[in-house]
C-alpha positions as CSV (number, residue, x, y, z in Angstrom):
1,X,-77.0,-102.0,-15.7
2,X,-77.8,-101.3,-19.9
3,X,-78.1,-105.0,-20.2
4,X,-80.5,-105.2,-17.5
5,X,-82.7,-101.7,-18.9
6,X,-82.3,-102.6,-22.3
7,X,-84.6,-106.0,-21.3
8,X,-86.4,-104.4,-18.9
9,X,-87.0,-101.7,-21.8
10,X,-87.7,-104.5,-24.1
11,X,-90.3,-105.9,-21.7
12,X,-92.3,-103.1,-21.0
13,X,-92.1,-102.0,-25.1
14,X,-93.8,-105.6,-25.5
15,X,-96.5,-105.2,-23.2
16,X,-97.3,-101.9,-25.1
17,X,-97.3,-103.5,-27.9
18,X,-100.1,-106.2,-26.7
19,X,-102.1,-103.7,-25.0
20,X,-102.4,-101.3,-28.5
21,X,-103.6,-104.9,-30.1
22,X,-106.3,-105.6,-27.6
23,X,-107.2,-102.2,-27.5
24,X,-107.4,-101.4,-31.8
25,X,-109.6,-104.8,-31.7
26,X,-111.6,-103.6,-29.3
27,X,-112.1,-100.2,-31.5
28,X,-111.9,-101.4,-34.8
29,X,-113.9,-104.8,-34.8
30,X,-116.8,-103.8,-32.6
31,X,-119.5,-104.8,-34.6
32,X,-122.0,-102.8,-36.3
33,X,-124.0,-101.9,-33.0
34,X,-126.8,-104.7,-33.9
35,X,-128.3,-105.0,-30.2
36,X,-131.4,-107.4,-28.9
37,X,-133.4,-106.8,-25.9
38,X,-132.5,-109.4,-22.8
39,X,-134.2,-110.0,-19.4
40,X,-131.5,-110.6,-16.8
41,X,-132.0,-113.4,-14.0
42,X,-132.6,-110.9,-12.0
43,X,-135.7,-109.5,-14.1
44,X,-133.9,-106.5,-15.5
45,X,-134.4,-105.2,-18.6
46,X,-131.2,-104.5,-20.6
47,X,-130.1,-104.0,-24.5
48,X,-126.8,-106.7,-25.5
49,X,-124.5,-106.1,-28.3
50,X,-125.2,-109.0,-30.5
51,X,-121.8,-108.9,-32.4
52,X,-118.9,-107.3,-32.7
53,X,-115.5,-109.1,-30.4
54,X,-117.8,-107.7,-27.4
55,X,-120.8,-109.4,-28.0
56,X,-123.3,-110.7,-25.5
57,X,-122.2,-107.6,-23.2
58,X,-124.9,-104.8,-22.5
59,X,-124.9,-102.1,-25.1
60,X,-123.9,-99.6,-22.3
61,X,-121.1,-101.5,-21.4
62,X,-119.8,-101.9,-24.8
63,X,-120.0,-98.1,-25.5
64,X,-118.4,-97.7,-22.0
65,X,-115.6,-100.0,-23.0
66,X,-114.5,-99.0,-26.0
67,X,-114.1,-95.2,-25.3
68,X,-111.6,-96.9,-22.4
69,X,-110.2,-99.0,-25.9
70,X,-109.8,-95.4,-27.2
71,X,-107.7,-94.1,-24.4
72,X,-105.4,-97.4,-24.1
73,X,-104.9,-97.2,-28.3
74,X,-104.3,-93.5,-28.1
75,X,-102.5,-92.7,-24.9
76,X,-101.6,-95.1,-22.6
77,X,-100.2,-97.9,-25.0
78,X,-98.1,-94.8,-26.8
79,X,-96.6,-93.7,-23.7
80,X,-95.7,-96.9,-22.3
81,X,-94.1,-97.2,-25.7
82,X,-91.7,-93.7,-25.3
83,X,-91.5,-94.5,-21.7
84,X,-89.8,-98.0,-22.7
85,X,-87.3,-96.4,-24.8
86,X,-86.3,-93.9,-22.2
87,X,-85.9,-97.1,-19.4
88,X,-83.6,-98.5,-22.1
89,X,-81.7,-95.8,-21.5
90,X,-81.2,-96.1,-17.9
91,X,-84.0,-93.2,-17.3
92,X,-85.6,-93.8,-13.6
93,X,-88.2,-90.9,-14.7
94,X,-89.3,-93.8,-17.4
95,X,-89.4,-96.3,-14.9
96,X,-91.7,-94.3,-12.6
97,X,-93.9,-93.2,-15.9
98,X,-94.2,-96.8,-16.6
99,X,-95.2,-97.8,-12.7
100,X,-98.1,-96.2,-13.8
101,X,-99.4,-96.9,-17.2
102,X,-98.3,-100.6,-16.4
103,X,-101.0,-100.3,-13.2
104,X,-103.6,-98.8,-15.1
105,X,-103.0,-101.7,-17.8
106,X,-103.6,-104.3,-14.5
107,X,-106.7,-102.6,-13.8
108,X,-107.9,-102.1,-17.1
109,X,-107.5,-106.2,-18.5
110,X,-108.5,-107.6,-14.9
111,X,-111.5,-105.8,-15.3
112,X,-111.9,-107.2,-18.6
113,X,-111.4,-110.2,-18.1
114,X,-113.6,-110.7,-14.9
115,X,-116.4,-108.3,-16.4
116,X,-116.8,-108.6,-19.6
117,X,-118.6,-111.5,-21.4
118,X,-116.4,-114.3,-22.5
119,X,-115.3,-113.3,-26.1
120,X,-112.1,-114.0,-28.2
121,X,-110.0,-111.3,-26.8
122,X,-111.0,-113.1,-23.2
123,X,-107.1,-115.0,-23.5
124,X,-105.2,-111.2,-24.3
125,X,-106.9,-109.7,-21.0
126,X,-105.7,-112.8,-19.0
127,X,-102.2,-112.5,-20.5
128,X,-102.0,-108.8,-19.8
129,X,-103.0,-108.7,-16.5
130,X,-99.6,-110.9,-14.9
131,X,-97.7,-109.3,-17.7
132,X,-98.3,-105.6,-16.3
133,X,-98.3,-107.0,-12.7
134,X,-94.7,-108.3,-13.1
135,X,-93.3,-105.2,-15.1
136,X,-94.7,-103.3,-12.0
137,X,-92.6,-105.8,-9.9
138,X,-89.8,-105.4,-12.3
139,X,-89.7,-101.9,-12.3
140,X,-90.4,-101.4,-8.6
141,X,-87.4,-103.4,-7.6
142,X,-84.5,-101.4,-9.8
143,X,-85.8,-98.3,-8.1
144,X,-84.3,-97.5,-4.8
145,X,-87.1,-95.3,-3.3
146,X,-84.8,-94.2,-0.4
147,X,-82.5,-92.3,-3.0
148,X,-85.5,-90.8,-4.7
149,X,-86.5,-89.2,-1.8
150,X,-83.1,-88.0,-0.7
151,X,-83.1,-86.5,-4.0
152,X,-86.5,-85.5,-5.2
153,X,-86.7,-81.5,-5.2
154,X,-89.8,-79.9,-6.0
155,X,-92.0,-83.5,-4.6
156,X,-95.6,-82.3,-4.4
157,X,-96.2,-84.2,-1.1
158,X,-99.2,-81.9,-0.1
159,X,-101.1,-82.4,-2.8
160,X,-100.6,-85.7,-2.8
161,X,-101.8,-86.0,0.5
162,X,-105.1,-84.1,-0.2
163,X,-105.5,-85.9,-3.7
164,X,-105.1,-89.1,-2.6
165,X,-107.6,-88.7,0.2
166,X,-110.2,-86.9,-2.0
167,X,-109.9,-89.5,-4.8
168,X,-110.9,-92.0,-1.7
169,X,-113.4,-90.3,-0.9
170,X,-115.2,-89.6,-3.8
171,X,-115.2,-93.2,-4.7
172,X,-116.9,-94.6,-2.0
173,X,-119.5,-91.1,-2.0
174,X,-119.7,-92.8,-5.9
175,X,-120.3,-96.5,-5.4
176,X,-121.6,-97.1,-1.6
177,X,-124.9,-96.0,-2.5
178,X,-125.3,-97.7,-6.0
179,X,-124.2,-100.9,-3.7
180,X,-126.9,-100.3,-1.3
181,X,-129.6,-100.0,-3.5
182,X,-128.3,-103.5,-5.3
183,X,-128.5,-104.9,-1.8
184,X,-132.1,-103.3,-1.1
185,X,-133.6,-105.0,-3.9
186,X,-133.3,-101.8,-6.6
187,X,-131.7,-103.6,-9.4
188,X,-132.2,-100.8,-11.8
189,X,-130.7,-98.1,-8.9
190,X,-127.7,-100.7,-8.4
191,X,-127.0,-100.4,-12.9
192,X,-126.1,-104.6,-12.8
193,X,-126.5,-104.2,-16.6
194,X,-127.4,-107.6,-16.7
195,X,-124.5,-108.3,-14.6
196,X,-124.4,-111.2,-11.5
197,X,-122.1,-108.6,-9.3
198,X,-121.1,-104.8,-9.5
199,X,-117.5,-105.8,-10.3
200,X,-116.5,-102.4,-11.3
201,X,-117.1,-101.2,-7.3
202,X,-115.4,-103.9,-6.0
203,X,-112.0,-103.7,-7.7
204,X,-112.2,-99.4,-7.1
205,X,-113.6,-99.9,-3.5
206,X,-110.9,-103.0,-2.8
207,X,-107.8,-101.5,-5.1
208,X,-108.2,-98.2,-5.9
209,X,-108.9,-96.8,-2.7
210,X,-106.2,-98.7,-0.8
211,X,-103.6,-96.9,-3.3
212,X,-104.6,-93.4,-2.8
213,X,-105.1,-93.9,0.9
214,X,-102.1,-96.2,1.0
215,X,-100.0,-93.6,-1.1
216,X,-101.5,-90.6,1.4
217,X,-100.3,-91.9,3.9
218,X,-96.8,-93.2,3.2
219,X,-96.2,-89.9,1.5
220,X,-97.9,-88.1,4.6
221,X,-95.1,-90.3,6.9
222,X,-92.7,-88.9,4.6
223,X,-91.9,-92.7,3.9
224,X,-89.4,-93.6,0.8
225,X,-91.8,-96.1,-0.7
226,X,-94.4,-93.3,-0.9
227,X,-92.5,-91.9,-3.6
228,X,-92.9,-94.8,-5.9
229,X,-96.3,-95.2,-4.9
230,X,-97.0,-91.5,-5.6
231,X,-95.9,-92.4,-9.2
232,X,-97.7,-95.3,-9.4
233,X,-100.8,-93.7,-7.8
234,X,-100.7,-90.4,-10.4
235,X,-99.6,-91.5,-13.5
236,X,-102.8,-94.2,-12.9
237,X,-105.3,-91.8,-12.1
238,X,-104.4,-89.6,-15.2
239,X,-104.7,-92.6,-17.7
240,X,-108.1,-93.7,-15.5
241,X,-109.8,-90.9,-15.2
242,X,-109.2,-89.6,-19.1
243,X,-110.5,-93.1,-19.2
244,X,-113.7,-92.3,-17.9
245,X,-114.3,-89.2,-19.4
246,X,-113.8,-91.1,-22.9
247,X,-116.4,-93.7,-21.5
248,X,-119.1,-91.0,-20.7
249,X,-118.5,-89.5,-24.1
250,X,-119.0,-92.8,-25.8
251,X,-122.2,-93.5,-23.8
252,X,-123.6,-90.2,-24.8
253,X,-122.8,-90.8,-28.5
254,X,-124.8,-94.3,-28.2
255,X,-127.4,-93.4,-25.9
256,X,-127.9,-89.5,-26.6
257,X,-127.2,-87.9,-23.2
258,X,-124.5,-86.6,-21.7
259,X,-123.6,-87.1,-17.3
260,X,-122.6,-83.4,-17.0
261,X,-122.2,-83.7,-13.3
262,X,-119.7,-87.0,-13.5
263,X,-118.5,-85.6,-16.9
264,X,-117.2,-82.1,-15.1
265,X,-116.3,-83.4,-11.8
266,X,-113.3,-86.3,-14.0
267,X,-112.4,-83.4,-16.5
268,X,-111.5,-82.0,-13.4
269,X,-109.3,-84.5,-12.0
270,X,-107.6,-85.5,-15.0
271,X,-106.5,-82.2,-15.4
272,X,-105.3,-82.1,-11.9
273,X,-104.3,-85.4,-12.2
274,X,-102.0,-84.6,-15.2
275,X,-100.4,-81.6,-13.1
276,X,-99.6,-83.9,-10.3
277,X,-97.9,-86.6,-12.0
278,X,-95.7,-84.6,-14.3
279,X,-94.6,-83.2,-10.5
280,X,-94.1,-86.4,-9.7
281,X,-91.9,-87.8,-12.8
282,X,-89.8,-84.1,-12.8
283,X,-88.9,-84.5,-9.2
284,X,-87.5,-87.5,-9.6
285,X,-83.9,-87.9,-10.7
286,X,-83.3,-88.6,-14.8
287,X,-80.8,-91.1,-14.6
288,X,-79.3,-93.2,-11.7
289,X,-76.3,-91.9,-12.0
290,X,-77.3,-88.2,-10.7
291,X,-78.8,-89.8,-7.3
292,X,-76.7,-88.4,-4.8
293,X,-74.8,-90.9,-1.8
294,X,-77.8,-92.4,-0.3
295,X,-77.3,-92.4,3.3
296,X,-76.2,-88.9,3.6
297,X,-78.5,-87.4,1.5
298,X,-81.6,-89.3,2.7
299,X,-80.9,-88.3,6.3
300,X,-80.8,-84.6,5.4
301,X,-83.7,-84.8,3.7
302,X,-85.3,-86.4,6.2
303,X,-84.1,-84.1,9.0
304,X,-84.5,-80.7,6.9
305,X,-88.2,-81.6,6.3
306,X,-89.2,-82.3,10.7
């Protein structure tokens, strides 16, 4: 078992590691903000980035992406960091942490890689994504998610309920109408930025949503896997939507206005999201050794909470 954490450990530490690189280039080599105006194929009118590792992507995007670089360099890559240390260790609270910075990573370099416009940090992003997608593999198979829930005191299952099913639905009230203007003809209404697609939607409307439905619901069935979804799903939604709120700040620094209306409504849900997920981790045993026998305990659980 410390054989095994100390690579697992290891493994995550690295992927850290790879995401603070991509991330500081992102933030540190820029470019000097030189821009050009562009026409796409579509007849929109947009501004690109004409240097800078992000060149040839639209000056919104850029200023979008790097206050996401921000958060990765600052938070998430840190965290996954400590988090790796404590899995050396044998701690399952690290391992859950780590569920979900390693599936905000996914998100985050699959995005960049099928968004942004082919640039030198284009092989990083590529070798991220499997990366993070295996650690969460990794991870999710030394967890035994029956035990967890036999054991996990304090478990905020109704808010986790209502949270997931909110942050559903306030993705779809976000992005179906930007989707049906795009399909309407209103380029400008649908924000392609120059874009073919609105890959951004997709990936939220075809992952995101899934997980916080699919975690609602297992946790809502008082299923066992719920719980490691529940970690998965929170710990995500913290590092995303701080995420967002660093992009909108970033935008208003380039562009000169601020969305107050998106700007309150994320502040909101990082702050909630934050609250939740540290429920999460502290419900969740700190070692494997203080899990309790996991038939007897599970069914007491289970049979306490009908």
């Amino acid at each position: 078992m410390k054989a095994s954490s100390r690579w697992l450990g290891a493994y995550c530490g690295f992927i850290g590691l790879l995401a603070a690189t991509a991330s500081a280039t992102g933030v540190f080599a820029r470019g000097t903000g030189a821009s050009a105006a562009a026409i796409s194929i579509r007849g929109e009118a947009y501004r690109y980035a004409t240097d800078g590792v992000y060149a040839y992507n639209a000056v919104r995007v850029v200023a979008e992406g790097v206050g996401w670089d921000v958060v990765t360099l600052v938070f998430a890559a840190p965290a996954l960091l400590v988090a790796a240390a404590f899995i050396a260790r044998g701690s399952v609270r690290g391992r859950l942490a780590a569920l979900g910075i390693l599936g905000y990573l996914a998100y985050q370099y699959l995005m960049y890689a099928v968004f942004w416009a082919l640039g030198p940090l284009f092989p990083l992003f590529v070798l991220l994504l499997p990366l993070s997608l295996v650690g969460i593999a990794w991870l999710w198979s030394t967890l035994d998610a029956r035990r967890l829930a036999a054991d996990a005191a304090g478990f905020p299952r109704r808010s986790l309920i209502a949270f997931g099913f909110l942050a559903a639905a306030l993705l779809v009230a976000m992005w179906v109408p930007r989707i049906s203007s795009g399909l309407s003809g209103d380029v400008a209404g649908a924000g392609l930025l120059g874009t073919p697609t609105l890959s951004v939607q997709a990936l939220d409307l075809g992952l995101v949503v899934p997980l916080a439905l699919g975690t609602a619901v297992l946790v809502w069935r008082r299923r066992p896997a719920g719980h490691l979804l529940a970690a998965l799903f929170s710990v995500k939604a913290v590092t995303m939507a701080g995420a967002i709120l660093a992009m909108l700040i970033s935008a208003w620094l380039v562009e000169g206005g601020l969305e107050v209306v998106p700007f309150a409504i994320f502040g909101a849900v990082t702050v909630f999201a934050a609250v939740l997920a540290a429920r999460v981790l502290l419900a969740a045993p700190a070692t494997p050794d203080s899990v309790g026998p996991l038939d007897v305990a599970y069914e007491a659980v289970v049979r306490t909470n009908r």
